[in-house]
N, C-alpha and C positions, 0 to 999 in steps of 0.2 A: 143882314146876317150872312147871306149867301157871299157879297163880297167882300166881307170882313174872315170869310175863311177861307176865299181864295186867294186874299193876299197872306195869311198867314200858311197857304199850302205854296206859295210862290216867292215867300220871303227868303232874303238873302242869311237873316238872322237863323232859319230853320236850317240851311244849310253847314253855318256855323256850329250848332250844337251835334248834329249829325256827324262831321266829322271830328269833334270833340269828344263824342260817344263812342266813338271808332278806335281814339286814341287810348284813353280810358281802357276799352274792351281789351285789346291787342297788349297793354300793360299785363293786366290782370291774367290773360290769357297767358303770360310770360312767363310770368310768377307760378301758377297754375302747375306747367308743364312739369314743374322739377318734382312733385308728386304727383301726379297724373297720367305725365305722360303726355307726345303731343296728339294721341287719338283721341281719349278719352276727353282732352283738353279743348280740343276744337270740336268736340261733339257739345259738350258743356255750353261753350260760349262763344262760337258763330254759329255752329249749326243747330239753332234754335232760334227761338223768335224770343225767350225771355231768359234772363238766368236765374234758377230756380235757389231757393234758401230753405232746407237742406236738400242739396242737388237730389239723395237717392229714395227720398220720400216722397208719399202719395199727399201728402198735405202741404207740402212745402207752397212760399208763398211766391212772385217775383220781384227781387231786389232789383234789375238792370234789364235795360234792353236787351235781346243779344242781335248776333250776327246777320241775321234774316231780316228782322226787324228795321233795323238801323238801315240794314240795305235798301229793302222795297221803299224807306221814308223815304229814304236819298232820292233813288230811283223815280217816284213820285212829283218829289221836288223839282227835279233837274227837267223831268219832262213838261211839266204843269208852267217852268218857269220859262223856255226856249218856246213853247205855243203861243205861250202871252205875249212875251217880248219879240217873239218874229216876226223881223224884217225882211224881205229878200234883197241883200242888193251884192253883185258882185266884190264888193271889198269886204263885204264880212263872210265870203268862205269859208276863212280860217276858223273860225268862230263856229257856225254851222257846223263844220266836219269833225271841228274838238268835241261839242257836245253830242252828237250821231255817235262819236268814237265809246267815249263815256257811258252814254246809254248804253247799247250796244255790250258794252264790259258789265256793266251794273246788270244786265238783263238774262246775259247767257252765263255769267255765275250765281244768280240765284237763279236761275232754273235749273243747272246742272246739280250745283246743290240739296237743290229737293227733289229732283225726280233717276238722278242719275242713280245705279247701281253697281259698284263697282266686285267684281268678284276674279278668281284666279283658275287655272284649269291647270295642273300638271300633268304632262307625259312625256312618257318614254317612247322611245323607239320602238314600236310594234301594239304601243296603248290607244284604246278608242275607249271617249267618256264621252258620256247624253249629260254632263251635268258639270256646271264648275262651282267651287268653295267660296266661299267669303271666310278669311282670314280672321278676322276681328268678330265673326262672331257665331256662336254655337247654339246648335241644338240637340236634343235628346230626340232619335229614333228609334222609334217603338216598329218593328217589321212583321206582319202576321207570312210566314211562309206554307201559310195552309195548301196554297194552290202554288204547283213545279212551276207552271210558266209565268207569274207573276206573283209581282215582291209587291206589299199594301202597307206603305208604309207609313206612320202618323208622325209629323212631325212637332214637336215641343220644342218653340223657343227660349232661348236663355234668358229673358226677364221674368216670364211666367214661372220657369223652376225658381229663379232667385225669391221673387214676390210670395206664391201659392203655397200654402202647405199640403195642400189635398190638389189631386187634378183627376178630375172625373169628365172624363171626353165619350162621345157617345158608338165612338166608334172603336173603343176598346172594352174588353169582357172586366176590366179590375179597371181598380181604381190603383194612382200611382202619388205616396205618400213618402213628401221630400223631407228627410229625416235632418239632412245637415247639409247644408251648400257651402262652398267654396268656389269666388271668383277668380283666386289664384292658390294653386297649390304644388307643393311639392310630393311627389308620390316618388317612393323607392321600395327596395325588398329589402327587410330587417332582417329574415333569416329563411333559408330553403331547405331545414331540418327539421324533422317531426312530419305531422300530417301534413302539413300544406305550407307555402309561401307566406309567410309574415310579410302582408304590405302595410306600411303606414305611410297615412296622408297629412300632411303640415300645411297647416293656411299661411300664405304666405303674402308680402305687402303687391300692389299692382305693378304689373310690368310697365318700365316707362321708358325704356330704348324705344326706337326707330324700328330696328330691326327685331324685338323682340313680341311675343304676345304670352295673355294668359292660358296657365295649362287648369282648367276649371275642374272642377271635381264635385259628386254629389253622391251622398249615401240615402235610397230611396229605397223604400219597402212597399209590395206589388199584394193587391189584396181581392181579393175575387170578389165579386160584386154579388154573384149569387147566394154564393155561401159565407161571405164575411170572412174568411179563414185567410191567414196570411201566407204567403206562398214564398216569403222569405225578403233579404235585405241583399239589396246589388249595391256593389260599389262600382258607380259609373264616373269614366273622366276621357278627359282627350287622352290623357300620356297613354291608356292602354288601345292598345292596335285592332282586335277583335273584338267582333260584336259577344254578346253574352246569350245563350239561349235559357228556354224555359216553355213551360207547357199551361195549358189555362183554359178550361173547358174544351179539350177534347182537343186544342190546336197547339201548333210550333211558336212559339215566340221566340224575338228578336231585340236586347237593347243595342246600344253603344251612342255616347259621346261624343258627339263629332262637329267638322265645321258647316257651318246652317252651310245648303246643298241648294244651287238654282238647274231646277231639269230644264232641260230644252229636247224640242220635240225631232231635234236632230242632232245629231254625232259629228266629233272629229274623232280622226286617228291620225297619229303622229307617223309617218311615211319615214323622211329626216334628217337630219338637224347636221347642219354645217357651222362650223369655228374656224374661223380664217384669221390670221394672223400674217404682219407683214413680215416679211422676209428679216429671216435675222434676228428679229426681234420678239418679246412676249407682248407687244401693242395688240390689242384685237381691230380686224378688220373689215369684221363684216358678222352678223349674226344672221340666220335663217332656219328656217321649219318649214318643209313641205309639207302639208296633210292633206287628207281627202274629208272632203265634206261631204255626207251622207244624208238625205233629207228622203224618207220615203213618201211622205203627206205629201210635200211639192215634186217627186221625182227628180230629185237631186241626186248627181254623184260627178263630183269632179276632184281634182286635186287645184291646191292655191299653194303658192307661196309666198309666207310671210317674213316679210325684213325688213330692217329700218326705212321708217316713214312711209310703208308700204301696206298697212294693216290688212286685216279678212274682216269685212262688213258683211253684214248676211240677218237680218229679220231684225233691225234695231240695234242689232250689237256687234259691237268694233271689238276686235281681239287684236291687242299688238305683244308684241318679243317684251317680255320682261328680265329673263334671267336665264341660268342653267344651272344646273350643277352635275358633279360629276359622282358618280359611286362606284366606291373600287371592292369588288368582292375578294377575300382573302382566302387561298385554298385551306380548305377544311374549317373552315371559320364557322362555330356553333354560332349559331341565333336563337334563341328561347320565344316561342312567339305563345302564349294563351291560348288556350284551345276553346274552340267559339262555344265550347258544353260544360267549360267552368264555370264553374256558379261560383261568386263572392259572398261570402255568408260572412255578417257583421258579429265580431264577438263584444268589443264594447262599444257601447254606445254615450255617446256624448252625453254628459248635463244638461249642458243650453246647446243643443241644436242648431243656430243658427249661424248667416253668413258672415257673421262677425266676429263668432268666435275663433279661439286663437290656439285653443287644443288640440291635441291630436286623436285621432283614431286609427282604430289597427285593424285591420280587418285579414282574415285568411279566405287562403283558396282551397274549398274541399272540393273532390271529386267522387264522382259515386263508386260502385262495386266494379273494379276489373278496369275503372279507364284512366287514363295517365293524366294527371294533374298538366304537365308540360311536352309540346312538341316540338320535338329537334331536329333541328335540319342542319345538315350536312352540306358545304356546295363543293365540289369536286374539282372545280379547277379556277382559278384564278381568270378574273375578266373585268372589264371597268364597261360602263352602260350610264348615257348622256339622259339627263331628265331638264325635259323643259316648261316654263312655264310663263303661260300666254293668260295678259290680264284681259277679263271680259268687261265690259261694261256695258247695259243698257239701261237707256233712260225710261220702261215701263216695264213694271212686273208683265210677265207669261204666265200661262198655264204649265202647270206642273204634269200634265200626263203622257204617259210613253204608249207602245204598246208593250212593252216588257218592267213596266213599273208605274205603278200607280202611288200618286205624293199628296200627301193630304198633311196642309200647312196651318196649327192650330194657330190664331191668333189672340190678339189682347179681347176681340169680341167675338170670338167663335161662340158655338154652343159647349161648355164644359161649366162647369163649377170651382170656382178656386176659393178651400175652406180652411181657415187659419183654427192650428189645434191649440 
């Protein structure tokens, strides 16, 4: 028995299906994209170990290997097969060093694969963050700002609001009741006449550029655990800029929308940033960012320079030059920005609630007695200002705690409740 599955884990035949499986995947995966998308698409069917039928269910069954799978078999293979069959002898070097090469590739892309984290940090010139973004994916934070010198903040990820009708977390006074999710939407302003802003929100199909992502949106209603009483309906989404406040047993609250958030127990600040261009021409030359890394725990503070092929490694994670861009401020240029004490109060409410549907909702902005629905700002003189951004990546989650911010990251098996109405 035992050598009747060694040769079947040593077989040249297993090798054949495995790259057969590969081909198959890489098809399917092709086709995939053109509604998908290529993220959504390689999350589906390499980065997994099965592909799921129907992908966004809890029942769904496995029709296909996927990506992970197929890999570690190969992986397996190729090792199991090079131990048994080795020889040492100088004319098979070549041999030797192909398969070392192979392993090798086979080994450090699924392990990057499954433990790497990739996330993004933007700054400007004169900006210091403890925390960089992950792009592709969102969460809902809940901020209690009871105490001035620290922000306690809860964070809810994006499949739990998609999945959960009810989320009852132990570390929040209400319970937070997901009325209508959208994993893509359009949000605009219908009209800024009468009492408040007519905003409506349109589901719209999934973003599938390179360069594009979903703007998610969810209409949730916040219910006090003590008294059962509803304390109202927030319209939360990435497209709006401020946070939303609210009050709840005697304390400040805090929502907004945003990209799931990796704390780090140290800071950069953007010092900055150099665009070198060759003579004569718009070729670019050279990219850079000076910053100072600020580590109080280990008594850190220096400044690096990052530029091509040069990264800032520091506790696990490589930061290199991904991009810039440029913003040109226009004199006297009004910006409308939400003022973080508007409340979004739902006037209708959807039929079928859910993330599938295809209705819209309208929701206004009221303000209370004496305070201005919208704050305006004026910028006084024309200026352009370089924003950059340095992708992060580490291969093991950290701890989330600062001493000026405390991050409490709910997960698929935290303690909460998730109760379908």
């Amino acid at each position: 028995m035992w050598r009747r599955f060694v040769d079947l884990l040593t077989s040249l035949k297993l090798t054949i299906v495995c790259l057969v499986a590969a081909v198959v995947l890489i098809f399917a995966d092709t086709l995939a994209q053109v509604h998908l998308g290529i993220h959504e698409a390689q999350q589906r069917y390499f980065q997994s170990f099965f592909v799921w039928w129907p992908p966004d269910s809890r029942l769904g069954i496995p029709v296909f290997p996927g990506g992970h799978l197929i890999g570690a078999v190969l992986l397996v293979n190729l090792v199991a097969a090079h131990a048994k069959r080795f020889r040492w002898a100088w004319r098979k070097l070549g041999i030797h060093l192909t398969h070392a090469g192979l392993i090798i590739m086979l080994a450090g892309g699924l392990f990057t694969d499954l433990f790497a984290v990739e996330s993004h940090m933007q700054l400007g010139v004169g900006d210091t963050k403890n925390y960089s973004e992950d792009a592709r994916r969102i969460e809902l934070a809940v901020i209690d700002t009871a105490d001035n010198g620290l922000d306690q903040v809860t964070a809810i990820p994006n499949n739990i609001l998609r999945q959960s009708r009810t989320i009852d977390f132990w570390s929040l006074p209400f319970r937070i009741v997901v009325r209508s999710f959208y994993q893509n939407s359009h949000v605009g302003i219908l009209s800024e006449a009468g009492k408040g802003a007519q905003i409506v929100v349109q589901s719209a199909p999934r973003a599938t550029g390179v360069d594009e992502h979903d703007v998610t949106s969810a209409a949730i209603e916040i219910i006090a655990k003590h008294s059962g009483t509803s304390l109202g309906t927030w319209l939360v989404s990435d497209a709006l800029g401020a946070p939303q406040a609210f009050s709840c047993d005697g304390r400040n609250w805090m929502i907004a929308l945003r990209p799931m958030r990796y704390c780090k127990p140290y800071s950069v600040a953007m010092q900055k940033f150099t665009h070198e261009r060759y003579a004569g021409t718009e070729i670019p030359k050279n990219f850079s960012s000076r910053v100072t890394l600020v580590d109080p725990e280990r008594k850190v503070n220096r400044d690096v320079l990052i530029y091509m092929n040069h990264p800032l490694r520091y506790r696990g994670e490589t930061f290199t030059k991904r991009g810039f861009k440029r913003t040109i401020r226009v004199p006297f240029c009004r910006s409308f920005i939400t003022r973080a004490s508007s409340r979004l109060t739902l006037r209708a409410l959807l039929s079928q609630p859910d993330c599938s549907c295809n209705s819209d909702i309208t929701l206004s902005a009221s303000r209370g007695k004496g305070e201005p629905l919208w704050h305006e700002t004026i910028f006084p003189m024309a200026r352009s200002s370089f924003g950059c951004s340095l992708d992060c990546r580490r291969l093991a989650p950290s701890s989330c705690s600062t001493r000026q911010l405390r991050h409490r990251q709910i997960r698929e098996d935290a303690g909460f409740s998730g109760r379908s109405r």
